[in-house]
C-alpha positions as protocol buffer text, in pm:
chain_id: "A"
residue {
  index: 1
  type: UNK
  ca { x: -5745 y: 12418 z: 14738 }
}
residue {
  index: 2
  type: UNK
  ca { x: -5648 y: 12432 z: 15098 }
}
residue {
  index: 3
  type: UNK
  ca { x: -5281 y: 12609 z: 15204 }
}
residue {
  index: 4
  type: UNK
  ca { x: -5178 y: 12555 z: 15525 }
}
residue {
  index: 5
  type: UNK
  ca { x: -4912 y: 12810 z: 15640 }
}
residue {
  index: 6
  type: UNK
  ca { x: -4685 y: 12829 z: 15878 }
}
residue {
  index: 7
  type: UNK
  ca { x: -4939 y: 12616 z: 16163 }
}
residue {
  index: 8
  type: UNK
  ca { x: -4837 y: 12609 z: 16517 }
}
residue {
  index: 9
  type: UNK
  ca { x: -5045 y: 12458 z: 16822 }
}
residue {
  index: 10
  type: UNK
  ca { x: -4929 y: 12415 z: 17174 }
}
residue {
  index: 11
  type: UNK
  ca { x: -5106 y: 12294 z: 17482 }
}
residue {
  index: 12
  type: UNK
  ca { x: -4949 y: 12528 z: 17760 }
}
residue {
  index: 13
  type: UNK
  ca { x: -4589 y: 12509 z: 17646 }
}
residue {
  index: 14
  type: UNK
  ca { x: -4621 y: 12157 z: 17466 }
}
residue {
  index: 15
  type: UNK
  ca { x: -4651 y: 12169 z: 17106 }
}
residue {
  index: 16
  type: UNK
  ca { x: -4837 y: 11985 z: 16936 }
}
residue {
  index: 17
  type: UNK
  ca { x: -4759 y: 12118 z: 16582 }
}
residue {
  index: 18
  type: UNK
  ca { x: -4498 y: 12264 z: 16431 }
}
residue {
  index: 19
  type: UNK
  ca { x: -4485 y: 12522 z: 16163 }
}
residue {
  index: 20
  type: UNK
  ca { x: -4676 y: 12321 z: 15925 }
}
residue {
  index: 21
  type: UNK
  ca { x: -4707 y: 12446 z: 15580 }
}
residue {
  index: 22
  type: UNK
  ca { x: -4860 y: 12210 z: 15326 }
}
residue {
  index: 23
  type: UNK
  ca { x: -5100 y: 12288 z: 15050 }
}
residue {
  index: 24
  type: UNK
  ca { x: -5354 y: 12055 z: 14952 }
}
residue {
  index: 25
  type: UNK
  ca { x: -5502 y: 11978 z: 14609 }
}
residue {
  index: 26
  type: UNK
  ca { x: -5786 y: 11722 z: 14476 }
}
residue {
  index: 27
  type: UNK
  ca { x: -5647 y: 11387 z: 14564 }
}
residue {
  index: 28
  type: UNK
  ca { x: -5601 y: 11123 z: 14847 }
}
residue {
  index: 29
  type: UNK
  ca { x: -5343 y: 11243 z: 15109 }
}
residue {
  index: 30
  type: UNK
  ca { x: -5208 y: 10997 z: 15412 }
}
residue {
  index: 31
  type: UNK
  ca { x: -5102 y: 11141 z: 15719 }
}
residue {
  index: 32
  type: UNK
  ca { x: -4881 y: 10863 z: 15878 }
}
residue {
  index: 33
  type: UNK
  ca { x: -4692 y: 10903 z: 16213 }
}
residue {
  index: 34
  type: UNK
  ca { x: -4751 y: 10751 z: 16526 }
}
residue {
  index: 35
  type: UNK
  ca { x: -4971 y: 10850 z: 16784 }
}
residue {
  index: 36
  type: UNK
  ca { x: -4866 y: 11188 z: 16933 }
}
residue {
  index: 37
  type: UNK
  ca { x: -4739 y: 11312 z: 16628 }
}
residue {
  index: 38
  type: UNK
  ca { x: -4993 y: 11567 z: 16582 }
}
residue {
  index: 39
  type: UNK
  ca { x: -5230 y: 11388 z: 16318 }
}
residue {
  index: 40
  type: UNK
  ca { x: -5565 y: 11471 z: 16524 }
}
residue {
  index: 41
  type: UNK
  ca { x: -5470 y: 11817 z: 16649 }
}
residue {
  index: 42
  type: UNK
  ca { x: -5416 y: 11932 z: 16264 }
}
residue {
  index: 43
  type: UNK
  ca { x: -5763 y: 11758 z: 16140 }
}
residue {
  index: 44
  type: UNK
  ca { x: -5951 y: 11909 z: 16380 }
}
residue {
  index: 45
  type: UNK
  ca { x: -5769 y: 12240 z: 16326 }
}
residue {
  index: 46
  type: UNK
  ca { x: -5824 y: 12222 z: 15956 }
}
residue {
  index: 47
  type: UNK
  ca { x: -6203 y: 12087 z: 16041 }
}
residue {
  index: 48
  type: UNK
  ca { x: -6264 y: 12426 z: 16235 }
}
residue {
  index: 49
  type: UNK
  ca { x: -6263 y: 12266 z: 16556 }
}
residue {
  index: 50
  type: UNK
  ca { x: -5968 y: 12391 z: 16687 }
}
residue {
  index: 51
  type: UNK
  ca { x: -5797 y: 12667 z: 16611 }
}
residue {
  index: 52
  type: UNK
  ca { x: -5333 y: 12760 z: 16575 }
}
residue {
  index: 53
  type: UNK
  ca { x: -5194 y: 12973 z: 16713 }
}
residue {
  index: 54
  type: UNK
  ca { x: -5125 y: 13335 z: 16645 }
}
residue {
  index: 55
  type: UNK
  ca { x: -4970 y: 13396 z: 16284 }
}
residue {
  index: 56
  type: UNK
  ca { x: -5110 y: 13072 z: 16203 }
}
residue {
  index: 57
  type: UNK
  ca { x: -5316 y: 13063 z: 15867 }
}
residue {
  index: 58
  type: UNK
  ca { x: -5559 y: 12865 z: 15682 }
}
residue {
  index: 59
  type: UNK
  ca { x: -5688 y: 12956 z: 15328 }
}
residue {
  index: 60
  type: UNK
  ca { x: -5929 y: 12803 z: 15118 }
}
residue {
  index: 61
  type: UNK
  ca { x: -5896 y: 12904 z: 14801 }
}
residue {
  index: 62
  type: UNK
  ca { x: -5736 y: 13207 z: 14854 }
}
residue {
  index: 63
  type: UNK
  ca { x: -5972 y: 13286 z: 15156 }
}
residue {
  index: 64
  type: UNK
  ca { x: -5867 y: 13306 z: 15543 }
}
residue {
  index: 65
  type: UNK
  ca { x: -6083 y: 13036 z: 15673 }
}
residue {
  index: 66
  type: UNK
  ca { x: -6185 y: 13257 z: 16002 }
}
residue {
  index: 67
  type: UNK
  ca { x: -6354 y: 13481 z: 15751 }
}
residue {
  index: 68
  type: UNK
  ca { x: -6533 y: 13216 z: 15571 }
}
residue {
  index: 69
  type: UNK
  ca { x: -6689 y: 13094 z: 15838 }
}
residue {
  index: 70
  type: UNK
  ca { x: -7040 y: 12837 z: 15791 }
}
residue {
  index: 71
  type: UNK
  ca { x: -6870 y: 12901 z: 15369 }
}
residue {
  index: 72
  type: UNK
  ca { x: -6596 y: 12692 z: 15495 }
}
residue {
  index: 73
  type: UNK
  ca { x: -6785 y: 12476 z: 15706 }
}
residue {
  index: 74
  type: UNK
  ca { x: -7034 y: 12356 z: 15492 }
}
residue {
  index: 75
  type: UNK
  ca { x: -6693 y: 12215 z: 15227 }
}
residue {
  index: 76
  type: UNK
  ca { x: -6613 y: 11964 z: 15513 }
}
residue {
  index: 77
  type: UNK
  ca { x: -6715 y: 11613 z: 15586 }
}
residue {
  index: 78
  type: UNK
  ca { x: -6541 y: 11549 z: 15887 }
}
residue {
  index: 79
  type: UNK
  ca { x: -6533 y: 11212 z: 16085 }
}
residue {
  index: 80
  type: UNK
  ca { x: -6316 y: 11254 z: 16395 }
}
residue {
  index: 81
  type: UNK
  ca { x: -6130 y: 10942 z: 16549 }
}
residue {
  index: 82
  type: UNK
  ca { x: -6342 y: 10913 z: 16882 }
}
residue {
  index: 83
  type: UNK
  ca { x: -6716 y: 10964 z: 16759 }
}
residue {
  index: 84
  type: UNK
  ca { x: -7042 y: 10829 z: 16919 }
}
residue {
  index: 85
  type: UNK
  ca { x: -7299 y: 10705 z: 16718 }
}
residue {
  index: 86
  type: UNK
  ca { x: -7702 y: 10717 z: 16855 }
}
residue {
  index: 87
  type: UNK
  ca { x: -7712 y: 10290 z: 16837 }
}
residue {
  index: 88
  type: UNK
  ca { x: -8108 y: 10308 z: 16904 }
}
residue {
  index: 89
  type: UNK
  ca { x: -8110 y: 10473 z: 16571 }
}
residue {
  index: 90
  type: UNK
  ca { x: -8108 y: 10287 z: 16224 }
}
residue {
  index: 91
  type: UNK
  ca { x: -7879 y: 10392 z: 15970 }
}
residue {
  index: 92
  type: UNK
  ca { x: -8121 y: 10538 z: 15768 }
}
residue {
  index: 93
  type: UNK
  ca { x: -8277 y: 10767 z: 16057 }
}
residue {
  index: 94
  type: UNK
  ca { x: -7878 y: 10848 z: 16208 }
}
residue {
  index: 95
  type: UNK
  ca { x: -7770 y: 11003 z: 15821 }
}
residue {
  index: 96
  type: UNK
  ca { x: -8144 y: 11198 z: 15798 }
}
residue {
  index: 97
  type: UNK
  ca { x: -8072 y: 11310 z: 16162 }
}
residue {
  index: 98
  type: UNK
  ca { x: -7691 y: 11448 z: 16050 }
}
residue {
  index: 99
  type: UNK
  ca { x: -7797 y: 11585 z: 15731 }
}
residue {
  index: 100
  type: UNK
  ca { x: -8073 y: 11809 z: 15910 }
}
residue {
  index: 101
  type: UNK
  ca { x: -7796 y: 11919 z: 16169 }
}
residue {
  index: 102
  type: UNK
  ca { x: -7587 y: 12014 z: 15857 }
}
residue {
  index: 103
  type: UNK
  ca { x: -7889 y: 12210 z: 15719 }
}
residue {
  index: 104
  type: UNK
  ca { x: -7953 y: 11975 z: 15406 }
}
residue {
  index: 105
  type: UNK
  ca { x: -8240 y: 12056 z: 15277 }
}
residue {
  index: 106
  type: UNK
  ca { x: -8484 y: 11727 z: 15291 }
}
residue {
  index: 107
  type: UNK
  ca { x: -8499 y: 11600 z: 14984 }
}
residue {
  index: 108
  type: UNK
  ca { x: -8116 y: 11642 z: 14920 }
}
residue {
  index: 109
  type: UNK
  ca { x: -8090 y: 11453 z: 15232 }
}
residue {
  index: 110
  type: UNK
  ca { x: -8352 y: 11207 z: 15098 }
}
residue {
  index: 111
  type: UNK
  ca { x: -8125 y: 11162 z: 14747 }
}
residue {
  index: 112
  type: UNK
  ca { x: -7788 y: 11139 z: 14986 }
}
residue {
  index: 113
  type: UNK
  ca { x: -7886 y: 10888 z: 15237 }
}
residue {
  index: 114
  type: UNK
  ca { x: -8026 y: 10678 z: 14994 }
}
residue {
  index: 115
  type: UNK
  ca { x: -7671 y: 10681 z: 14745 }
}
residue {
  index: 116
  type: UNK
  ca { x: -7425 y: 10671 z: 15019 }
}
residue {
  index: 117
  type: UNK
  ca { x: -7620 y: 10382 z: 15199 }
}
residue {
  index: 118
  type: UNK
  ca { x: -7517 y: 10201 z: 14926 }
}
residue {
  index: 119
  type: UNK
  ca { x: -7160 y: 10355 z: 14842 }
}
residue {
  index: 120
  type: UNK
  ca { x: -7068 y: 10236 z: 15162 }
}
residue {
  index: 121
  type: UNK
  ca { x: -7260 y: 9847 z: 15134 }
}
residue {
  index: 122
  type: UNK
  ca { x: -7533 y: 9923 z: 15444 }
}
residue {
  index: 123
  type: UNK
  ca { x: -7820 y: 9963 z: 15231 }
}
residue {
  index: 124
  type: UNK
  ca { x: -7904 y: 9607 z: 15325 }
}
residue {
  index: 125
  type: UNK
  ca { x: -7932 y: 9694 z: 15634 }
}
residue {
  index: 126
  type: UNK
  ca { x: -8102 y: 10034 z: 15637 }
}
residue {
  index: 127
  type: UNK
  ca { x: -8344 y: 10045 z: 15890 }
}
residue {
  index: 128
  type: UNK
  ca { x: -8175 y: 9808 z: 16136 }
}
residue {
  index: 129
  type: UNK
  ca { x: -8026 y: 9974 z: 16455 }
}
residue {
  index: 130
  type: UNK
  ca { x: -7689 y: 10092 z: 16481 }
}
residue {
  index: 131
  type: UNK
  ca { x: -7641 y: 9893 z: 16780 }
}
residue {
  index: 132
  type: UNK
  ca { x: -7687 y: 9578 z: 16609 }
}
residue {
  index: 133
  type: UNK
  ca { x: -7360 y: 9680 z: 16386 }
}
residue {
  index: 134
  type: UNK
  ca { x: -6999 y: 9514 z: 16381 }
}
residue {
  index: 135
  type: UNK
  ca { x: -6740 y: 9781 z: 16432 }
}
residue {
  index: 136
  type: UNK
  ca { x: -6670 y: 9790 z: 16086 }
}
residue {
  index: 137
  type: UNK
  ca { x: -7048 y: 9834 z: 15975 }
}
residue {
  index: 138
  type: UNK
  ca { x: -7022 y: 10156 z: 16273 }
}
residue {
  index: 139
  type: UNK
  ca { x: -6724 y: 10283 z: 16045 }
}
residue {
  index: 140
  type: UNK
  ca { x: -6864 y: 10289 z: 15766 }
}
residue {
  index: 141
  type: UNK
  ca { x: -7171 y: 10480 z: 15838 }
}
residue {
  index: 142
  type: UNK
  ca { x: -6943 y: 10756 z: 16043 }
}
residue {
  index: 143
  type: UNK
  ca { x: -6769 y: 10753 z: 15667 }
}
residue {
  index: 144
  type: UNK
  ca { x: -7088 y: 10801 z: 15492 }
}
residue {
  index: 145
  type: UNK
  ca { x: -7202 y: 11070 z: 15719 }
}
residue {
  index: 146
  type: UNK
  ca { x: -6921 y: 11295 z: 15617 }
}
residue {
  index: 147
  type: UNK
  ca { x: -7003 y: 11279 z: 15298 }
}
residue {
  index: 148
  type: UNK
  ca { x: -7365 y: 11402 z: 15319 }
}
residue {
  index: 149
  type: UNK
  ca { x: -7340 y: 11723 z: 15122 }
}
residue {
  index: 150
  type: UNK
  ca { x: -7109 y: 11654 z: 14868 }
}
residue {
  index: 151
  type: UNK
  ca { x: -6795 y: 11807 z: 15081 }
}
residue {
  index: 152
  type: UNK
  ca { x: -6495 y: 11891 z: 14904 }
}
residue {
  index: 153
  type: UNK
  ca { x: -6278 y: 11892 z: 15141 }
}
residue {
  index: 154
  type: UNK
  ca { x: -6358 y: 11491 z: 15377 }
}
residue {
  index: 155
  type: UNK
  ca { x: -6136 y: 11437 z: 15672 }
}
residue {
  index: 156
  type: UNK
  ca { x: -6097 y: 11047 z: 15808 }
}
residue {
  index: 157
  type: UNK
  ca { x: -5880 y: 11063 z: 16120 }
}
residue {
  index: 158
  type: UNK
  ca { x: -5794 y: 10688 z: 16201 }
}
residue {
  index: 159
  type: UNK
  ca { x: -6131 y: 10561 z: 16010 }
}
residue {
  index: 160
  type: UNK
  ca { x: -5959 y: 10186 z: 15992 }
}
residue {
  index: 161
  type: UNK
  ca { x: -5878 y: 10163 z: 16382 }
}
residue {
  index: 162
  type: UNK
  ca { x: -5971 y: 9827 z: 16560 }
}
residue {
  index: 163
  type: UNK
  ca { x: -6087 y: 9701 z: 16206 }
}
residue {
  index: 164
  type: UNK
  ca { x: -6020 y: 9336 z: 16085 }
}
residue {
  index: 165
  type: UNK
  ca { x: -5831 y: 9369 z: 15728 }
}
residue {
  index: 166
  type: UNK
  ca { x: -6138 y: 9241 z: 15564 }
}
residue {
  index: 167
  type: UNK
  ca { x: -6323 y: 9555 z: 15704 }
}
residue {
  index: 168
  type: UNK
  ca { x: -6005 y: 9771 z: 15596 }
}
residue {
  index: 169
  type: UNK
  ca { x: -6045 y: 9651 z: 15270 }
}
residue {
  index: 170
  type: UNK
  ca { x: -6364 y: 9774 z: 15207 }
}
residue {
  index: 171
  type: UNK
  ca { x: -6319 y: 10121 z: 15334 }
}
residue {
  index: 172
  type: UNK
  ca { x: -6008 y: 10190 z: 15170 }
}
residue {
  index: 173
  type: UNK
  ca { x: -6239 y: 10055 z: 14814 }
}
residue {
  index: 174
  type: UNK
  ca { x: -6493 y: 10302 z: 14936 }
}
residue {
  index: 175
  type: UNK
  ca { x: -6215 y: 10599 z: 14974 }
}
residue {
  index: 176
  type: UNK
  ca { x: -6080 y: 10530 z: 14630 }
}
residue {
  index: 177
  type: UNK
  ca { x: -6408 y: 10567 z: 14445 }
}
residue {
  index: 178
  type: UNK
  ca { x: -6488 y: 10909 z: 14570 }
}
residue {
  index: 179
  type: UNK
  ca { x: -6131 y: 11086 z: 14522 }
}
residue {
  index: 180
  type: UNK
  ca { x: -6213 y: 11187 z: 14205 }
}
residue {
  index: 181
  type: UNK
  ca { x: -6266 y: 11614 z: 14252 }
}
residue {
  index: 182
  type: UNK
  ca { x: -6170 y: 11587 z: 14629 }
}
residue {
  index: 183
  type: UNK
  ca { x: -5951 y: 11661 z: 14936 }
}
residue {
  index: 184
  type: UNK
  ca { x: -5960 y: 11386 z: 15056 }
}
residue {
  index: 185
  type: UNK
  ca { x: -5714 y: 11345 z: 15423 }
}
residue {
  index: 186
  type: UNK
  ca { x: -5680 y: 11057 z: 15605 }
}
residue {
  index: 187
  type: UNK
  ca { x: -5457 y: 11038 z: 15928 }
}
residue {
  index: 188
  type: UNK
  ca { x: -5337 y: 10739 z: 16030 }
}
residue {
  index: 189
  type: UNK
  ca { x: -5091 y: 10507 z: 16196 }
}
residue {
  index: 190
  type: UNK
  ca { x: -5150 y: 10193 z: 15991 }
}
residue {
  index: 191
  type: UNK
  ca { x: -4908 y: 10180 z: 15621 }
}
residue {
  index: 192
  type: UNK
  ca { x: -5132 y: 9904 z: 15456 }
}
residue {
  index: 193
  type: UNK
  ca { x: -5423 y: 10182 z: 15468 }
}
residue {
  index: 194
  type: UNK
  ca { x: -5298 y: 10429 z: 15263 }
}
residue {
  index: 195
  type: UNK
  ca { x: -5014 y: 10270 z: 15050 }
}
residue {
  index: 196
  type: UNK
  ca { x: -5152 y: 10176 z: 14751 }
}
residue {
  index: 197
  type: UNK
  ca { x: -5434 y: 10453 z: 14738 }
}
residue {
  index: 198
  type: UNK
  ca { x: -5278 y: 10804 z: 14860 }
}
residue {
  index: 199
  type: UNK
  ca { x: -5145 y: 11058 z: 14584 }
}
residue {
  index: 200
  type: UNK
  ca { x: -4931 y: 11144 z: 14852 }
}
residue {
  index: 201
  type: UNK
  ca { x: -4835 y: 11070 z: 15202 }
}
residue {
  index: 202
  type: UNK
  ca { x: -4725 y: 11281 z: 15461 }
}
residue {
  index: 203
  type: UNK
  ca { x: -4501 y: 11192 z: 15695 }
}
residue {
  index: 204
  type: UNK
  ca { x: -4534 y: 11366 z: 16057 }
}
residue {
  index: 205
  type: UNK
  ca { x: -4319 y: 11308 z: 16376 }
}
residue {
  index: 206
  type: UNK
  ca { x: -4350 y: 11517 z: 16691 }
}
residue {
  index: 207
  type: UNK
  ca { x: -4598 y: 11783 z: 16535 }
}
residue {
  index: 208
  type: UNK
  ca { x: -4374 y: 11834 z: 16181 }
}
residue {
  index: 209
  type: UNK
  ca { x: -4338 y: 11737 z: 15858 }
}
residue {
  index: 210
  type: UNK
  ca { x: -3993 y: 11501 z: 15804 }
}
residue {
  index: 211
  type: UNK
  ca { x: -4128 y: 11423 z: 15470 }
}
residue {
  index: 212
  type: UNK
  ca { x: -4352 y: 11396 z: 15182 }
}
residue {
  index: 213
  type: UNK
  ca { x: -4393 y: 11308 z: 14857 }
}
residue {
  index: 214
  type: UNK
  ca { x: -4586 y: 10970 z: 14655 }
}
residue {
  index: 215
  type: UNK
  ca { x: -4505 y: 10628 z: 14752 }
}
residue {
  index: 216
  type: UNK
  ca { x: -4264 y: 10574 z: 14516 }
}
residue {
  index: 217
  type: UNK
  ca { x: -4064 y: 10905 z: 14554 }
}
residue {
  index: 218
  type: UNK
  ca { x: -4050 y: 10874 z: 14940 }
}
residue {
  index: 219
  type: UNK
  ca { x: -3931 y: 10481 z: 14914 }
}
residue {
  index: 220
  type: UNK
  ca { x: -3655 y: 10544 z: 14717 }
}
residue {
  index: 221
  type: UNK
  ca { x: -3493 y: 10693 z: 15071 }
}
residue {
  index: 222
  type: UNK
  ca { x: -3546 y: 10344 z: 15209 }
}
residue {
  index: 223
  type: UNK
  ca { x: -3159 y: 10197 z: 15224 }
}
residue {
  index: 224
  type: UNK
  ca { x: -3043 y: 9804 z: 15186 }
}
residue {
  index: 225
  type: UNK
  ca { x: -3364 y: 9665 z: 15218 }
}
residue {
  index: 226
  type: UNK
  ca { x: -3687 y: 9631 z: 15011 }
}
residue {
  index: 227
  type: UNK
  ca { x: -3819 y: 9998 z: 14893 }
}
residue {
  index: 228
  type: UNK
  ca { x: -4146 y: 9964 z: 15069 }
}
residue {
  index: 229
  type: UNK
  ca { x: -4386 y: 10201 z: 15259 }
}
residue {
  index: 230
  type: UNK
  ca { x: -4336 y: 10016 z: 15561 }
}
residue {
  index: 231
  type: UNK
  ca { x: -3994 y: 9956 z: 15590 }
}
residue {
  index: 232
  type: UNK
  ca { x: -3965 y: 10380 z: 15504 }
}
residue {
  index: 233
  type: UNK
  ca { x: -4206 y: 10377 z: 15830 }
}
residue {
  index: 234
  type: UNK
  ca { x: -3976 y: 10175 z: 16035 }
}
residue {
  index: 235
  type: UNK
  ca { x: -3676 y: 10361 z: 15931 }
}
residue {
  index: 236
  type: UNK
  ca { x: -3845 y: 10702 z: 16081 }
}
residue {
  index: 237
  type: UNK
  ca { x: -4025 y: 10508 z: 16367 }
}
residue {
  index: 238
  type: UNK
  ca { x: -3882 y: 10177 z: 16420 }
}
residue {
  index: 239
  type: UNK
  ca { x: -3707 y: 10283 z: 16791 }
}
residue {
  index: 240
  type: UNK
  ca { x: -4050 y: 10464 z: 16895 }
}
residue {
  index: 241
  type: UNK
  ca { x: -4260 y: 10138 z: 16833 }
}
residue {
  index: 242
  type: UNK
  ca { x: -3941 y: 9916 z: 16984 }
}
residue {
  index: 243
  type: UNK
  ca { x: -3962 y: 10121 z: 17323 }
}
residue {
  index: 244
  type: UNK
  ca { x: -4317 y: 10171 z: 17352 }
}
């Protein structure tokens, strides 16, 4: 269990989040908002790679994450929205290379690659370079990555972005069939990505929470026209995308 409480961030005197308090459970959860509305910042505070500000805290169950240090750590997949990959590596060689950074022990790593290779439909392609790779083929092996280990706790901040639907399809496939005894958090700005997998979405806007709940709960807000994630999007965030 993760508990988020009371999570501020500012960049001089912007802020970027907004005393967020949320506590997470095993399941999917969507972070939707635009861009801006703090979706990165709070994965890669929650990731370790940031940190709040004062009075902020972070507890994994029951335990201030600054105390848990590499016990925390080692809980987290993590694939951030801008990520390199080495492209004169093959797939096999880049998830062997990550797992030893993680400190997986070799034949683990062996037993990992091998299984998630395949979870995420690239084990036909195994030792070909990375550079050779669509963008969605590059997604998916940034997805498979984070889940060397066995995490509990996998972050996916925009995982879908500049994918074709077909591509979205099979990520979203891949996301459902590992949700089962996991946190599973994935930010982004696109509805169709989240809607009919999430246990619950959270809404975010200008570094807050303006609402969550499931699908269904959240929709029935959604006034005169058809009760639908979208159109519960547009209500919050139709003017932002009409003036940008």
């Amino acid at each position: 269990m993760l508990e988020i409480q009371n999570l501020n961030k500012h960049y001089g005197r912007k802020p970027a989040l907004c005393v967020f308090s949320f506590t997470f459970k095993n399941g999917i959860y969507g972070l939707l908002g635009p861009n801006g509305a703090g979706k990165s910042t709070l994965m890669n505070i929650i990731s370790g790679n940031l940190y709040g500000d004062r009075d902020s805290r972070l507890l994994w169950n029951g335990n201030d994450i600054s105390l848990l240090g590499k016990a925390y750590r080692s809980n987290i997949g993590f694939m951030p929205q801008q990520q390199s990959v080495y492209e004169n590596f093959t797939a096999r060689r880049f998830l062997m290379y990550i797992a030893a950074l993680k400190g997986i022990k070799t034949k683990e790593a062996l037993n990992d690659t091998e299984k998630l290779l395949k979870t995420v439909e690239l084990s036909d392609v195994a030792d070909k370079k990375i550079g050779s790779f669509s963008g969605g083929m590059k997604q998916r092996i940034l997805i498979a990555q984070a889940l060397l280990g066995n995490p509990q706790l996998v972050l996916l901040d925009e995982p879908t972005a500049g994918l074709d639907p077909k591509q979205r399809v099979i990520i979203r496939n891949v996301v459902r069939e590992l949700s089962e005894s996991k946190i599973i958090i994935i930010s982004t700005h696109i509805v169709s990505d989240i809607e009919n997998i999430a246990d619950c979405i959270i809404i975010m806007k200008q570094g807050q929470i303006i609402a969550s709940g499931s699908v269904g709960e959240l929709c029935q807000s959604v006034q005169g026209e058809e009760k639908t994630l979208e159109n519960l999007y547009m209500m919050h965030f139709g003017s932002d995308i009409s003036n940008s």
